[in-house]
C-alpha positions as CSV (number, residue, x, y, z in Angstrom):
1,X,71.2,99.9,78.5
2,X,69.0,99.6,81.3
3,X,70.7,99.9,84.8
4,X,71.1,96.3,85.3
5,X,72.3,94.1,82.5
6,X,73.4,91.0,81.7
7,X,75.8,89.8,78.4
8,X,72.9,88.4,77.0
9,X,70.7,91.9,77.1
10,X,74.1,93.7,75.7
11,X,74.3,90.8,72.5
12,X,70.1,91.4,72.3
13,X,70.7,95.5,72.0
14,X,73.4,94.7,69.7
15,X,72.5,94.0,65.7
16,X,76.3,92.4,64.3
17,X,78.9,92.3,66.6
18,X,81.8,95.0,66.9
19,X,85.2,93.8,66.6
20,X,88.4,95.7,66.3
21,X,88.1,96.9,62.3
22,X,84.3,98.1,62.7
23,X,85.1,100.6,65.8
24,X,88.4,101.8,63.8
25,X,86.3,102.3,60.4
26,X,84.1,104.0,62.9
27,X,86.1,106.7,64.4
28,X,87.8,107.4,60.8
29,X,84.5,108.0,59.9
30,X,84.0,110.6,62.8
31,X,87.0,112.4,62.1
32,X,89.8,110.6,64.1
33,X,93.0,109.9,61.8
34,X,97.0,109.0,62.6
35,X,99.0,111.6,64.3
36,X,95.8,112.9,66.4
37,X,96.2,113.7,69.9
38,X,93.0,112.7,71.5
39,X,91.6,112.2,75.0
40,X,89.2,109.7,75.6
41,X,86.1,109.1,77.5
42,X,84.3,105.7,77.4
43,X,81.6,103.0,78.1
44,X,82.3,99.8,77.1
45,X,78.4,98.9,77.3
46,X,77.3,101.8,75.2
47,X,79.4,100.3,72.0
48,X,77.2,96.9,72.0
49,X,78.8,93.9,71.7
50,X,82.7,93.7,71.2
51,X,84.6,90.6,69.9
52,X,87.5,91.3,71.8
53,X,86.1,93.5,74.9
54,X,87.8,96.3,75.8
55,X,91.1,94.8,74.0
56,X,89.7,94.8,70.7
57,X,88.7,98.8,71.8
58,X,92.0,100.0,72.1
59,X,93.2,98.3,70.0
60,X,91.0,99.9,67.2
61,X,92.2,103.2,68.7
62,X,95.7,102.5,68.3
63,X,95.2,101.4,64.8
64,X,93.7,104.9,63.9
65,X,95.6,107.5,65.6
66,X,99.0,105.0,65.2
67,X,102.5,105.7,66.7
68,X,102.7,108.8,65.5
69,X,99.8,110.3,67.5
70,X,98.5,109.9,71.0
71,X,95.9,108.4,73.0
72,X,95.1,109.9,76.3
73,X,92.7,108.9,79.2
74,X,91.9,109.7,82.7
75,X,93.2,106.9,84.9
76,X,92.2,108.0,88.5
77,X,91.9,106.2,91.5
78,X,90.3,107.4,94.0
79,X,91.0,104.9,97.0
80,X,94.3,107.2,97.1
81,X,91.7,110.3,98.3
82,X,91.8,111.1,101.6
83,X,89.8,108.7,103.5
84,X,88.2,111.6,105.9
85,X,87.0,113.2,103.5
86,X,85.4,110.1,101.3
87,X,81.3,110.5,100.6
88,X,81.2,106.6,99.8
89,X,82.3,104.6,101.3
90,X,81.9,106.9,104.4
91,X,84.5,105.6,107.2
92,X,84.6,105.6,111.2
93,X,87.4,108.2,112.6
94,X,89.3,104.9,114.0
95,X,88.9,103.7,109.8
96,X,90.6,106.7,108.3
97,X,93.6,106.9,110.8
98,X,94.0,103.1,109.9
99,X,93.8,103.7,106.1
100,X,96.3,106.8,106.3
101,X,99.1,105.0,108.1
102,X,98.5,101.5,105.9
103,X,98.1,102.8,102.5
104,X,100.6,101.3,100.2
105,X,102.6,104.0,98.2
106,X,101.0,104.9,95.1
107,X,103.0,103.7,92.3
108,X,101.4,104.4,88.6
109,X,102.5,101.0,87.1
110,X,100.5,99.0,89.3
111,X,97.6,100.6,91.5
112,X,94.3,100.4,89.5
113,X,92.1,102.9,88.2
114,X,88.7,103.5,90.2
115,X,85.3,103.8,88.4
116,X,86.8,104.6,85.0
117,X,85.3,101.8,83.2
118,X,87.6,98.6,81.5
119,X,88.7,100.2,78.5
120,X,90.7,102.7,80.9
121,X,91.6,99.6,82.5
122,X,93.0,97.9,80.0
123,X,94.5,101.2,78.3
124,X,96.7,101.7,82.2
125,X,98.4,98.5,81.5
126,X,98.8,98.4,77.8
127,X,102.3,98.2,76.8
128,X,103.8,101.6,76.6
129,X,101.2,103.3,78.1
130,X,102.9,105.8,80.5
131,X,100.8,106.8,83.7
132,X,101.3,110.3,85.5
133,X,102.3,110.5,89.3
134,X,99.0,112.1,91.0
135,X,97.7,109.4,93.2
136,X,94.2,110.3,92.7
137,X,93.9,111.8,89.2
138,X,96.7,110.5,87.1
139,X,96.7,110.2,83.7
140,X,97.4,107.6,81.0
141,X,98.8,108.4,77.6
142,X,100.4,106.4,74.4
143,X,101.8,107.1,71.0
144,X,105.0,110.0,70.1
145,X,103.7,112.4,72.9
146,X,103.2,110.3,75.7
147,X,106.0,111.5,77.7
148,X,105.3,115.0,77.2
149,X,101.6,114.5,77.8
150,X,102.4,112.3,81.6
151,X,105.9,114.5,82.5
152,X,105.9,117.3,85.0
153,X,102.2,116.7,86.8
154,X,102.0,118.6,89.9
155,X,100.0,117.6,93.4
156,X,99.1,120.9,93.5
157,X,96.9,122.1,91.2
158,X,96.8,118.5,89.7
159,X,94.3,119.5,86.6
160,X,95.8,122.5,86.2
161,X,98.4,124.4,84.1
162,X,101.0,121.3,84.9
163,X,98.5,118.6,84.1
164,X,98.2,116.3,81.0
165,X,95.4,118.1,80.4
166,X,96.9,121.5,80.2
167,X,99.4,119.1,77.7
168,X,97.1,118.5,75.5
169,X,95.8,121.9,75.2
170,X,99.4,122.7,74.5
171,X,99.1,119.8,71.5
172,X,95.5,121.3,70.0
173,X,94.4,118.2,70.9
174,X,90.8,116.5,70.7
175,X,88.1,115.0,72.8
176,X,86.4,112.1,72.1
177,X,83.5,111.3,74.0
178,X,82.2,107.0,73.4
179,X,78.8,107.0,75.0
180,X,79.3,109.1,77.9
181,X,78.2,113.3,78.5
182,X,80.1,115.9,79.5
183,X,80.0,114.9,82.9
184,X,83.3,112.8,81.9
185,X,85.0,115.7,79.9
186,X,87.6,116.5,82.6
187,X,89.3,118.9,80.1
188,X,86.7,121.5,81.2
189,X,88.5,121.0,84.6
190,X,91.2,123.1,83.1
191,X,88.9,126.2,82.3
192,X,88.2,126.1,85.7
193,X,91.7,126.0,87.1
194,X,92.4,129.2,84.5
195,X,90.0,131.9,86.1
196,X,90.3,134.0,89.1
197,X,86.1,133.1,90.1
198,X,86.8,129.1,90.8
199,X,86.5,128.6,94.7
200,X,90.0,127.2,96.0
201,X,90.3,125.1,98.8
202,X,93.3,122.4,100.1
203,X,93.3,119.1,100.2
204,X,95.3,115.6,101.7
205,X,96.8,113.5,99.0
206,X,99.5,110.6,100.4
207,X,102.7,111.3,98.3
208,X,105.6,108.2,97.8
209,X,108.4,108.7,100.3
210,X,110.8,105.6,100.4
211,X,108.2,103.4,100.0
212,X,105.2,104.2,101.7
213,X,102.4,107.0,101.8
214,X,103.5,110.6,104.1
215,X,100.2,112.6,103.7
216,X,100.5,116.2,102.8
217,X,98.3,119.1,102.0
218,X,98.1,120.9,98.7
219,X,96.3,123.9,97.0
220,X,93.8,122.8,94.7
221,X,90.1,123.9,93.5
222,X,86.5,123.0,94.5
223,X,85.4,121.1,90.9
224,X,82.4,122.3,89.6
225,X,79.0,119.7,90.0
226,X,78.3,116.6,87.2
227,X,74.8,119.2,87.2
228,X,76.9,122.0,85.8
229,X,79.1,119.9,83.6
230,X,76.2,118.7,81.6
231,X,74.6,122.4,81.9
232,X,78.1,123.7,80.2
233,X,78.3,121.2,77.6
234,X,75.0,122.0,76.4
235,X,75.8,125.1,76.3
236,X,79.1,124.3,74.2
237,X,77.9,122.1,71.9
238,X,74.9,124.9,71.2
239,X,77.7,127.2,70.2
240,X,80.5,125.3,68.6
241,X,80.6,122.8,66.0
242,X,80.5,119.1,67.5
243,X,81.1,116.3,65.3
244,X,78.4,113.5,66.3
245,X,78.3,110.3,64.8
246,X,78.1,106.4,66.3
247,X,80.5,104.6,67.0
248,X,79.8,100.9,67.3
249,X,76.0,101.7,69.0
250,X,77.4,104.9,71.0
251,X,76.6,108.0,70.6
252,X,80.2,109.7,69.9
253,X,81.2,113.4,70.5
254,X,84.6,114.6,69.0
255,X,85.4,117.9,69.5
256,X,88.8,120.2,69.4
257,X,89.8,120.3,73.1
258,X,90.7,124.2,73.0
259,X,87.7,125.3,72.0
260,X,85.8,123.4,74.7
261,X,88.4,124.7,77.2
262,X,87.9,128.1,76.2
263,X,84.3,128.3,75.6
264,X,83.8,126.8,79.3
265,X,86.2,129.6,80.8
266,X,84.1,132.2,79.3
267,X,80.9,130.7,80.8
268,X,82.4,129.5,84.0
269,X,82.8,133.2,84.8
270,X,79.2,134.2,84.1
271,X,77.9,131.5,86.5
272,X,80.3,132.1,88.9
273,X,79.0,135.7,88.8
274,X,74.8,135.0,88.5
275,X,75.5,132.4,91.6
């Protein structure tokens, strides 16, 4: 879709409309099935048309993996990041002092996600979806493992060997990509947070304290660029097995999460080395 688009380009792009039982046959046809654990990336756009919007998406993942799996997505917000530190929107020192000391505390049932698209959106507040605590890069799950997937994230090291997606490594879980690159895979996060070569660095978060936001400082990583994402999933995908198919009008990657994880640790090393 071009940059700019209306509803009416989307139903133009789009040959039959998608609805709930098309996308399902769709990712059984890719290689999704019940009892899966599976993190997912997505753009509603990319799938054409949907009777149902973004309802009628998860709802077709549901009906797939079922109860007896789980469905996991990336539910950050980033108006919980430290306002000083913000690229856009960039605020005034007399701005960031104001947003520190008024910033509601974060609470995972109710503060939106940021920039994560609507069928994240609509996943967050799906009945029993559970959210993890990190105020800027919680994460959503459903299904049998939810709670173990959400439990026990750290604000230190929040993608890292105590995060979701350190959980679903645990699970041999999957990756499914719905029209979006590597850029979005934030499991290769967790290759960075397991070698000795990723730069560290600290950073503010506001943690709940009786109500409102106290801002501390924890350990954490510098992340690697959306440049060298793409770079590393190339390089994945020329190496490992990737299961493409469509999905709806996406382009769909799914993928076994530990071998991307890995693969990019490996790789992550080299670069760190050549650079």
């Amino acid at each position: 879709m071009p940059a700019k688009w209306t509803i009416e380009d989307l139903i133009a792009s789009t040959d039959t409309p998608r609805t709930r039982e098309s996308l399902a046959s769709d990712l059984r046809a890719l290689g999704l099935e019940a009892g899966a654990c599976v993190i997912v990336h997505s753009s509603l756009s990319s799938l054409g048309w949907v009777s149902g919007g973004a309802v009628a998406v998860v709802q077709a993942l549901i009906d797939v993996v079922t109860e007896s799996g789980a469905i996991v997505m990336p539910a950050h917000s980033y108006t919980y990041s430290d306002p000083a530190t913000r690229e856009s929107p960039k605020l005034s020192d007399e701005w960031v002092e104001a947003v520190r000391e008024s910033l509601p505390a974060f609470d995972p049932g109710v503060v939106p996600t940021t920039k994560m698209g609507r069928i994240v959106e609509v996943f967050r507040a799906w009945p029993g979806t559970l959210r993890s605590r990190h105020p800027v890069t919680s994460f959503a799950a459903w299904g049998a493992q939810a709670e173990f997937v959400t439990k026990g994230q750290t604000y230190e090291w929040g993608q890292g060997e105590n995060s979701p997606i350190a959980r679903i490594y645990d699970l041999a879980g999957s990756v499914l990509l719905l029209g979006v690159g590597h850029d979005r895979n934030t499991s290769l996060h967790l290759a960075e947070f397991r070698i000795s070569e990723t730069p560290k660095r600290k950073r503010w978060y506001p943690v709940p304290d009786n109500g409102r936001s106290v801002w501390r400082e924890f350990d954490t990583i510098d992340h690697m660029s959306d440049d060298w994402l793409l770079e590393l999933g190339e390089a994945f995908e020329a190496a490992k097995p990737v299961t493409v198919g469509r999905v709806g009008s996406a382009e769909a990657r799914f993928f076994p999460q530990r071998e991307a994880v890995d693969f990019a640790k490996g790789w992550l090393k080299q670069k760190h080395v050549a650079r």
